[in-house]
C-alpha positions as CSV (number, residue, x, y, z in Angstrom):
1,X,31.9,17.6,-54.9
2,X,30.9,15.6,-52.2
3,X,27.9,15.6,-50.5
4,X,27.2,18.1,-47.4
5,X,25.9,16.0,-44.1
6,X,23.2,17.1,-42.6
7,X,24.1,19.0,-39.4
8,X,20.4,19.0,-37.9
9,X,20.8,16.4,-35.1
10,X,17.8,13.8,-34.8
11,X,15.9,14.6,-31.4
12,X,16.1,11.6,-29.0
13,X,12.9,9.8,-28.8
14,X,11.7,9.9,-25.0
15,X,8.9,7.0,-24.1
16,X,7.0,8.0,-21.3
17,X,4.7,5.2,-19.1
18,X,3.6,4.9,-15.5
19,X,1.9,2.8,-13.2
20,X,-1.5,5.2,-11.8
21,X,-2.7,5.4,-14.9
22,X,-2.3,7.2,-18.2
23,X,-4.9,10.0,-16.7
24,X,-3.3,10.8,-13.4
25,X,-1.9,13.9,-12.7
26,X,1.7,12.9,-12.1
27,X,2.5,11.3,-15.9
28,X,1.2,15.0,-17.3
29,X,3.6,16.9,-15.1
30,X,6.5,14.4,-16.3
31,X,5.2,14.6,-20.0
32,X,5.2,18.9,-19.9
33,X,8.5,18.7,-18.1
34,X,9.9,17.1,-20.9
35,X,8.6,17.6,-23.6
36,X,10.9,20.4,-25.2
37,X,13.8,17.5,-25.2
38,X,13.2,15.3,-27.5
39,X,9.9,13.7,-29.2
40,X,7.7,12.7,-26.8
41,X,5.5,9.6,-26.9
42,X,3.4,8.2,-24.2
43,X,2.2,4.6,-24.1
44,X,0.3,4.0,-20.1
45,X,-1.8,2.1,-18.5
46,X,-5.7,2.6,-18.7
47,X,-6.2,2.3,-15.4
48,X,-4.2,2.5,-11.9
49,X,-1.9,-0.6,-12.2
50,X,0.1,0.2,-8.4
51,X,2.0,-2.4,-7.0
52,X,1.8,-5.0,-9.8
53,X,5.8,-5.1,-9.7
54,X,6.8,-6.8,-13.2
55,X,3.9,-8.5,-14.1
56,X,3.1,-9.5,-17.2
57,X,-0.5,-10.0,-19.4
58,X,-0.8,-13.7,-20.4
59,X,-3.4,-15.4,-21.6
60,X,-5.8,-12.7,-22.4
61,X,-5.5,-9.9,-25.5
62,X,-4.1,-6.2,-24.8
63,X,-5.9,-3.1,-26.4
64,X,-4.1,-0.3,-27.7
65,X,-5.8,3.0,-28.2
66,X,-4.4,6.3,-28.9
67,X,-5.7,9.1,-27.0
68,X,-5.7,12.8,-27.1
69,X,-4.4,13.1,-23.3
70,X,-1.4,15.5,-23.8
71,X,-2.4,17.7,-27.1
72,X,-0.3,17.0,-30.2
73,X,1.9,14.6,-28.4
74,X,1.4,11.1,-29.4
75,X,0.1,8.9,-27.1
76,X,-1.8,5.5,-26.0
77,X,-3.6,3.7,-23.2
78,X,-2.9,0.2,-22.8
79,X,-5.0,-2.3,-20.7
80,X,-1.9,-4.0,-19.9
81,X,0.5,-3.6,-16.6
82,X,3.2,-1.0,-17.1
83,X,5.8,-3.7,-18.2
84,X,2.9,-4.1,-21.5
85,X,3.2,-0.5,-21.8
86,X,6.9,-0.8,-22.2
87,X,7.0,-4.0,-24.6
88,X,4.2,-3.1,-27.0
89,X,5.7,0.6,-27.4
90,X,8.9,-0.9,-28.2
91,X,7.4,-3.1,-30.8
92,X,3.9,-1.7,-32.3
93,X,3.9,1.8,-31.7
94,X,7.7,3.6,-32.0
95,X,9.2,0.2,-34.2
96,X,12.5,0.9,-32.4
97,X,14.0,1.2,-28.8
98,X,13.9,4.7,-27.6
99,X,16.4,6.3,-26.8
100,X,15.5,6.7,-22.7
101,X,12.0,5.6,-21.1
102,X,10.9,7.8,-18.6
103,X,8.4,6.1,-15.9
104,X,5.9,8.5,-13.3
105,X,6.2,10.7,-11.8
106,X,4.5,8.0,-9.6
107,X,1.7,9.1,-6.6
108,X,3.6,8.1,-3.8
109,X,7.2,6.8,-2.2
110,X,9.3,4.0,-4.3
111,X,12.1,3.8,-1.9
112,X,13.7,1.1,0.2
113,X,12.4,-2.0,-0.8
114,X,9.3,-0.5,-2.1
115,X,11.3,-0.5,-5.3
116,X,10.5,-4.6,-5.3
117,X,6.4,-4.3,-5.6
118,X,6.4,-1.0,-7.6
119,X,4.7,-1.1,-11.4
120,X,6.6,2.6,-11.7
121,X,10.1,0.8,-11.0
122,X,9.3,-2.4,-13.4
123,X,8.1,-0.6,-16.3
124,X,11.8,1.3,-15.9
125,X,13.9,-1.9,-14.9
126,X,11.9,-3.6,-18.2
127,X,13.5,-0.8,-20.7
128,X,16.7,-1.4,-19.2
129,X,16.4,-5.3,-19.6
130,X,16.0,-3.7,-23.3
131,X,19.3,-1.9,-23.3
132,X,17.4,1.5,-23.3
133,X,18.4,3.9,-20.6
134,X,15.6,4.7,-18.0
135,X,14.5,6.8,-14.6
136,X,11.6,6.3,-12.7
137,X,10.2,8.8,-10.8
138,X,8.1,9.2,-7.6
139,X,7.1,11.8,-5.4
140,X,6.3,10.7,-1.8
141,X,2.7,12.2,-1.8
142,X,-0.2,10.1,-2.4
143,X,-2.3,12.9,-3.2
144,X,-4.1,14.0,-6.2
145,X,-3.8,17.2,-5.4
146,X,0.1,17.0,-5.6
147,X,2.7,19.4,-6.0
148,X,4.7,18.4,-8.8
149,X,6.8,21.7,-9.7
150,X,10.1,20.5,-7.8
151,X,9.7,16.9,-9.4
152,X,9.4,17.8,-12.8
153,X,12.2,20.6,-11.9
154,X,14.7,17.5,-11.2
155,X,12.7,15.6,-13.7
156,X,14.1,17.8,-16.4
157,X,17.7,18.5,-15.2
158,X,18.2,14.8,-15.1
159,X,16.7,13.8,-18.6
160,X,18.7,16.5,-19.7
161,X,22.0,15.3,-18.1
162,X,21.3,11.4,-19.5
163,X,20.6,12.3,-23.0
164,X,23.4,14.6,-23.5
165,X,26.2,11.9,-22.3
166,X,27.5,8.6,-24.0
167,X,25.9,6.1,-20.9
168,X,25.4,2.6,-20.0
169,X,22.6,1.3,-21.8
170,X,21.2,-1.0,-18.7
171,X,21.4,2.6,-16.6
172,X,18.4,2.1,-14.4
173,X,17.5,5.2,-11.5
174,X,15.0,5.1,-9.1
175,X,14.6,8.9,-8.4
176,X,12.6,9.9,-5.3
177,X,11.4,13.3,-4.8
178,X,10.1,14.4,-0.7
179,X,7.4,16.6,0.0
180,X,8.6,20.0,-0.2
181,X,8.0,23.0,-1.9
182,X,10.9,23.1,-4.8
183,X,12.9,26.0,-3.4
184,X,13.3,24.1,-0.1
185,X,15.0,21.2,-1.9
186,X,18.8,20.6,-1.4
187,X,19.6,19.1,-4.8
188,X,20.1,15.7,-5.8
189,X,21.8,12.8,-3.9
190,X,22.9,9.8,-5.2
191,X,22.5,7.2,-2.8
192,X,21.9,3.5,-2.2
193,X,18.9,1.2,-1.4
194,X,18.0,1.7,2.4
195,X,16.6,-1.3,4.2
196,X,13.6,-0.7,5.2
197,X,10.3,-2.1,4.9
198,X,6.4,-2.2,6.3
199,X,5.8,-3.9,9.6
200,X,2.7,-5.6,7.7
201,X,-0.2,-6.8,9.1
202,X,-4.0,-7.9,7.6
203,X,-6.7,-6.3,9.4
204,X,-9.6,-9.5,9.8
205,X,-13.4,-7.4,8.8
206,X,-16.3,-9.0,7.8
207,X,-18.7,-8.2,4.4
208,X,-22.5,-7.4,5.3
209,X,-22.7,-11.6,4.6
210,X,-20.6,-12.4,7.8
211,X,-17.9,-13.7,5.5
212,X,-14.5,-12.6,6.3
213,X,-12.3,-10.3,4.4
214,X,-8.9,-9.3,5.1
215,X,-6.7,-5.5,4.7
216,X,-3.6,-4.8,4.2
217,X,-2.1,-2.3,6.4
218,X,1.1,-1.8,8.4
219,X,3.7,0.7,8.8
220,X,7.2,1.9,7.4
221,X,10.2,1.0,9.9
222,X,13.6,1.9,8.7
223,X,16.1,-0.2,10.0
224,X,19.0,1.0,8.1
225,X,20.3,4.5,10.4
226,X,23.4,4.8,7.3
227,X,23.4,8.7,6.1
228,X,24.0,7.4,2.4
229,X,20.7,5.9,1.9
230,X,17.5,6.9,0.1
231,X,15.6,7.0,3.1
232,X,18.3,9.1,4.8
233,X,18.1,11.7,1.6
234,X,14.4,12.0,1.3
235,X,14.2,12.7,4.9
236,X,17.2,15.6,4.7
237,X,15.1,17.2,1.4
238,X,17.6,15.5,-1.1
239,X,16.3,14.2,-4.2
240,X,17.3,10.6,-3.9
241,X,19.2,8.9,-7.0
242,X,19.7,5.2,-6.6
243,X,21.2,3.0,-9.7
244,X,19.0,0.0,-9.7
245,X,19.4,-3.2,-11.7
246,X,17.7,-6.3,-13.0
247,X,20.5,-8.7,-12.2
248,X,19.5,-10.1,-8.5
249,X,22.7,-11.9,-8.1
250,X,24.5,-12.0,-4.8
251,X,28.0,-11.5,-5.9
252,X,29.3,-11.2,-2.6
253,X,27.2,-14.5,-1.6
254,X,28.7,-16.7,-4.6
255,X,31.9,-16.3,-3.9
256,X,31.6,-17.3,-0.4
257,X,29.2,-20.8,-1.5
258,X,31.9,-21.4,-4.0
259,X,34.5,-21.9,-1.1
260,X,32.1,-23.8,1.4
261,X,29.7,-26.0,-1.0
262,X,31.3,-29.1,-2.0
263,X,31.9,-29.3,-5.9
264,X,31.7,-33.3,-5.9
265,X,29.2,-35.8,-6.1
């Protein structure tokens, strides 16, 4: 008689990093939202690694420590960058690709061409370099103090949604949340990349020495008035959904400079 297969279905394995730290608020509400999907490991930063787009650690060792952050889930804190997080959980601590790699839910907005600079949005573009599905998140408020209940809402209906279909495994989402409470929120809204960026400027101040020092500030412009942008969404109370990916080719570019540039010596 032949042998009965097993019916039980293996849960998917659901890596979890960010880019504020392995300790801030936001990665615990993404971790509880969900963790009843799948098994759960977390490998973050030690420390808030913001803005350090898809750097790398060279030249100096990484530590790995596991920590007791999130109860009976597994979980480590890296000294790395978030992109660390995402190679050395691949290799030394799971032994396998997951099977999605959940990055956030970040402090603060990765929309527009925010998405460039953002640790949150590297760690997620790295997994899909890997061929492993991944969504990061970010909710546009900066404080500690945050609201996550509608993130983690959305959060969880889209982790749901991926895991459950047969998808491309270089899907990449950069998923935006706005400051509302979660019962004002209109749903989700797939969109694309707005352009938009910081008017920057450095703000010249001087250290108790007299020796200059310089600050970064500026402010957001939006130059991009199109209703199908993330911008557009965030500012309406949509959740914004925007496929993102690691090929920075200029399709539309090529094939013009392969008409005008001159194939000859």
């Amino acid at each position: 008689m032949a042998k009965a297969k097993n019916s039980k279905k293996e849960k998917p394995v659901i890596l979890i990093t960010n880019d504020d730290g392995i300790t801030a608020p936001g990665i615990k509400a993404l971790t509880d939202a969900v963790k009843d999907l799948g098994k759960v490991v977390v490998v973050a930063p030690d420390k808030p690694q913001s803005g350090m787009g898809h750097a790398i650690t060279i030249g100096q060792p990484l530590r790995l420590t596991a920590v007791e952050t999130f109860g009976d889930i597994e979980a480590y804190q890296c000294s790395g960058t978030p992109v660390d997080c995402v190679k050395l959980a691949v290799d030394k601590v799971l032994h396998r690709k997951p099977d999605i790699c959940l990055s956030g839910i970040n402090h603060g907005a990765n929309h527009s061409i925010n998405v460039i600079y953002s640790g949150t949005m590297s760690a997620a573009l790295e997994a899909s370099i890997e061929s492993i599905p991944s969504i990061g998140f970010s909710l546009l408020d900066y404080s500690i103090e945050a609201d996550f209940a509608g993130a983690a809402y959305y959060a969880n209906l889209l982790v749901k949604q991926i895991i459950s279909k047969k998808i491309d495994k270089h899907l990449c989402l950069n998923v935006n949340i706005p400051i509302a409470p979660k019962e004002l929120l209109k749903g989700l809204k797939v969109c694309r990349q707005a352009y938009a960026k910081y008017e920057e400027r450095f703000d010249e101040r001087h250290d108790p020495s007299g020796r200059k020092y310089y600050w970064l500030t500026g402010e957001f412009q939006n130059f991009d008035k199109g209703k199908d942008t993330d911008v557009w969404a965030l500012e309406n109370n949509y959740v914004s959904v925007v496929p993102v990916q690691f090929d920075l080719t200029n399709y539309t570019l090529k094939t013009k400079l392969q008409k005008v540039l001159t194939q000859k010596h």
